[in-house]
FISE-730020 format. One line per field, with one value per residue (C-alpha): residue number from 1; residue in one letter; x, y, z. Coordinates in Angstrom, 2 decimals. Layout:
k: [NUM, ...]
r: [A, ...]
u: [X, ...]
v: [Y, ...]
w: [Z, ...]
This chain:
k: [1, 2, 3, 4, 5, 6, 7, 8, 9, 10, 11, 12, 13, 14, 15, 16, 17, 18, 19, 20, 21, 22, 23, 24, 25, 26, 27, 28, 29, 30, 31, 32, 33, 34, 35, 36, 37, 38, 39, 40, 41, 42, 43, 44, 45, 46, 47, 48, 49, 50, 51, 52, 53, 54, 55, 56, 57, 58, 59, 60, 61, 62, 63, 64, 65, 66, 67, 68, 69, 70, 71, 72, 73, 74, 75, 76, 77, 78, 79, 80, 81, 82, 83, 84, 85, 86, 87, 88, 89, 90, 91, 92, 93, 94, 95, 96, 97, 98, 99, 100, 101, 102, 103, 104, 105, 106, 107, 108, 109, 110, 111, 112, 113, 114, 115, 116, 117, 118, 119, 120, 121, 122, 123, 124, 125, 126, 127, 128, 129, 130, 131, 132, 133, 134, 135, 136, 137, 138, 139, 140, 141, 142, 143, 144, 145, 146, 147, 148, 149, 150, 151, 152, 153, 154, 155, 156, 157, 158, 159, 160, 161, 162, 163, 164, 165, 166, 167, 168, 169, 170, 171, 172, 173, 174, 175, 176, 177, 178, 179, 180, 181, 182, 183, 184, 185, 186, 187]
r: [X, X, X, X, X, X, X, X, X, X, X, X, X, X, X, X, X, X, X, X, X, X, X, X, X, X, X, X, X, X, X, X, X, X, X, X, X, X, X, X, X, X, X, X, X, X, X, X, X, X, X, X, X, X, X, X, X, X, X, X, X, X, X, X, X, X, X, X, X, X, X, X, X, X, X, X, X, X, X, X, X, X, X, X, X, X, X, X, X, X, X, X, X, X, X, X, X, X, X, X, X, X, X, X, X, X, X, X, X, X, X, X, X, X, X, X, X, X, X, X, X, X, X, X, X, X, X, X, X, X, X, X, X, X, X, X, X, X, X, X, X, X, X, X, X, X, X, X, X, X, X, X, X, X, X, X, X, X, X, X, X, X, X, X, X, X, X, X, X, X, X, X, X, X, X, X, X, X, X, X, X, X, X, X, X, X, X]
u: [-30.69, -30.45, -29.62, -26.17, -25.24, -25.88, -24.03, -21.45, -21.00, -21.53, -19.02, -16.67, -17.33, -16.38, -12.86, -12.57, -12.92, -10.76, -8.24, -8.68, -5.36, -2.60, -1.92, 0.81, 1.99, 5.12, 6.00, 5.75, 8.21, 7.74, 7.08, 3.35, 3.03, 3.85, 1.08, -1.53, -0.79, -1.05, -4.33, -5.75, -4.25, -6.40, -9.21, -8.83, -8.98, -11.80, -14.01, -15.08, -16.03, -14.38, -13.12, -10.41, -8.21, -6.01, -3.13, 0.18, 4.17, 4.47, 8.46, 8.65, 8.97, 12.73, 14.22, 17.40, 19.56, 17.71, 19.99, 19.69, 16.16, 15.08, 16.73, 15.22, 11.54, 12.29, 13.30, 10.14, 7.84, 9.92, 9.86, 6.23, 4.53, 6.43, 5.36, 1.97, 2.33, 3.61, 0.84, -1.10, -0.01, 0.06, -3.67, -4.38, -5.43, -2.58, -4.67, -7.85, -5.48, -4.05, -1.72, -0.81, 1.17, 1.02, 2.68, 1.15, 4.21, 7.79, 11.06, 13.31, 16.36, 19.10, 20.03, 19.80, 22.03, 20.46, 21.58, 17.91, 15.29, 12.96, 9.44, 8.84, 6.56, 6.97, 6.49, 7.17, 4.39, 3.80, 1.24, 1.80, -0.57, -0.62, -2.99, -0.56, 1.28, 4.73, 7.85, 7.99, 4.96, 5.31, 8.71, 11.87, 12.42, 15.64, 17.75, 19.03, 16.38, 14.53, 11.61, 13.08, 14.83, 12.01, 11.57, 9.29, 6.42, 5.71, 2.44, -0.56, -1.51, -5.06, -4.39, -3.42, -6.20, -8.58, -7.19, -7.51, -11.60, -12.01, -9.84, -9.64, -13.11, -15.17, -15.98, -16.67, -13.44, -14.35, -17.47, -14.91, -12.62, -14.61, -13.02, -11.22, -8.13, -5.77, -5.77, -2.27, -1.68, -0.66, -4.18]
v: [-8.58, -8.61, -4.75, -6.39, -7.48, -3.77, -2.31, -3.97, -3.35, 0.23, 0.02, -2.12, 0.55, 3.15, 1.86, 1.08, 5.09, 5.74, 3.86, 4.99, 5.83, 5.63, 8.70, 9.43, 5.33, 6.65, 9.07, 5.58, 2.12, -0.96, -3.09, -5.11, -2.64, 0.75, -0.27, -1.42, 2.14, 4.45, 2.58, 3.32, 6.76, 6.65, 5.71, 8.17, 10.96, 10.15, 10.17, 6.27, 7.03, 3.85, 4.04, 1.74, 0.10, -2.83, -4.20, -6.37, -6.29, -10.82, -11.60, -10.95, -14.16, -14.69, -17.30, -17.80, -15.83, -12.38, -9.66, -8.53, -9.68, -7.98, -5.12, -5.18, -5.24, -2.46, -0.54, -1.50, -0.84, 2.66, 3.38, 2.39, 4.55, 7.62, 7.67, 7.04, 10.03, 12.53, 11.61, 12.42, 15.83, 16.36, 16.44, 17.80, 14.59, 13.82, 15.18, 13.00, 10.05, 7.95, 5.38, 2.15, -0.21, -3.66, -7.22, -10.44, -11.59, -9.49, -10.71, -11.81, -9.86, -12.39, -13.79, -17.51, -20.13, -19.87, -16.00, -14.87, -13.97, -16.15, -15.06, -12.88, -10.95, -7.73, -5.76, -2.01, -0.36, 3.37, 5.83, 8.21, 11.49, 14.79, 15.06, 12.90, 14.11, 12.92, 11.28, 8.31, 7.47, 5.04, 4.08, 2.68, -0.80, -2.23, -4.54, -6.02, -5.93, -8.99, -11.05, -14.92, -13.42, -10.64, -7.75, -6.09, -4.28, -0.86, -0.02, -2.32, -3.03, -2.46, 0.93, 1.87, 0.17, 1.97, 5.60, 4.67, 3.77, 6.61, 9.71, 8.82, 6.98, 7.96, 4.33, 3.16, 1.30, -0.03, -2.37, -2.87, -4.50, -5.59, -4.13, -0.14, 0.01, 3.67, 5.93, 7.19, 10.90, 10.91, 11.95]
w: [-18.12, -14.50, -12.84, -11.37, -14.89, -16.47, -13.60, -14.19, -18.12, -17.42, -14.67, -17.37, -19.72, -17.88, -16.72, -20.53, -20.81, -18.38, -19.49, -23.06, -25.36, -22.44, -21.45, -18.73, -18.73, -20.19, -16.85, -14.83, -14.41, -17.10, -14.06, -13.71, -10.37, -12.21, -15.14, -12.44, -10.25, -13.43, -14.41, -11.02, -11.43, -14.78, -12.18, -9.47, -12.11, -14.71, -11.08, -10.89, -7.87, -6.08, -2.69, -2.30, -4.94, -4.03, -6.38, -5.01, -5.80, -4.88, -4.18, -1.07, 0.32, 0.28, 2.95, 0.68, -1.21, -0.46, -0.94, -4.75, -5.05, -2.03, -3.25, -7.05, -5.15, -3.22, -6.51, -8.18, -5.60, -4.75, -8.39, -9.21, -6.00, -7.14, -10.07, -8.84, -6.33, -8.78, -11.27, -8.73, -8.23, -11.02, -11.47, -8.38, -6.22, -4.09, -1.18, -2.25, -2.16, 0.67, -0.14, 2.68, 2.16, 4.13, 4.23, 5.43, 7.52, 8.94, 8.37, 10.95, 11.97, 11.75, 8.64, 8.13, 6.74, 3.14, 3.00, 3.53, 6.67, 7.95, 8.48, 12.02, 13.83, 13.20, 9.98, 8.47, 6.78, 5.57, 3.85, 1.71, 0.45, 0.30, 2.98, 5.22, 8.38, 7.50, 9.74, 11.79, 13.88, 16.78, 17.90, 15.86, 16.32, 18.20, 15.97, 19.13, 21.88, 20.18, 21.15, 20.08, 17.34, 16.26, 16.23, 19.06, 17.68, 18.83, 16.68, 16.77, 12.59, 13.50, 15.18, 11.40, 10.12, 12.19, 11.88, 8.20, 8.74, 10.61, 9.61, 5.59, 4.62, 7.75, 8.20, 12.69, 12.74, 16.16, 14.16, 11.33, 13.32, 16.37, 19.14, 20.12, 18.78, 19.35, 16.37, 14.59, 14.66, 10.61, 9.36]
């Protein structure tokens, strides 16, 4: 057997472990996002060792009729990453973990005819950790001083991104991403 191969059964093996008897899924949401966070939870505290997780709340694409299924998403996803953050606590690794959230498009400000937002330019994300510098960082957007109908940016993605590489994984952000990009003042 090749050495990838066995890696990756021990690896398996170990997230098997890890996951092992479900303890603590009953502290978070029923939603597909609250089981994924409390397995990474599972994860973070048996040691795997892994430096990044990734998992995705899908919905957000809503150019019609937006109101109570925007809202629902915004439960689960509120719902699901407290959990996740008290879990956290309360084995002593909300300071090893930094949660971001991010979104491949913004919505635009104005609703359309279908009572929903079109896709636009702009687009809220936050951390969250106990090693995070809380409050607003950069400036809050204008809901009327709009660039063609979205909203004007004030915080460069990739400014995130980098402080991120830098501050939280110790990665050079300016190779990741190919060029210097300012750093945010919450790590």
């Amino acid at each position: 057997m090749r050495r990838s191969a066995q890696q990756a059964y021990k690896t398996a093996g170990r997230v098997e472990s890890a996951l092992a008897g479900g303890r603590g899924a009953d502290a978070y949401p029923g939603s597909a996002l609250g089981k994924r966070l409390w397995q990474i939870a599972r994860m973070v505290e048996s040691g795997m060792g892994a430096r990044v997780y990734a998992v995705r709340l899908t919905g957000f694409d809503t150019h019609s009729r937006q109101k109570d299924p925007h809202a629902l998403l915004m439960r689960t996803l509120g719902d699901a990453l407290a959990a996740f953050q008290a879990d956290l606590k309360g084995h002593g690794l909300d300071h090893k973990v930094l949660t971001m959230t991010y979104s491949e498009f913004g919505r635009r400000v104005k609703e359309n005819r279908s009572l929903g937002t079109d896709h636009g330019a702009a687009a809220p994300l936050f951390v969250m950790g106990g090693s995070i510098k809380g409050g607003l960082h950069g400036e809050h957007p204008s809901l009327t001083d709009l660039d063609d109908g979205d909203l004007k940016f004030h915080t460069d993605f990739r400014s995130v991104y980098a402080t991120v590489l830098d501050r939280w994984l110790a990665v050079d952000a300016d190779a990741v991403l190919g060029a210097r990009f300012d750093r945010a003042a919450f790590v």
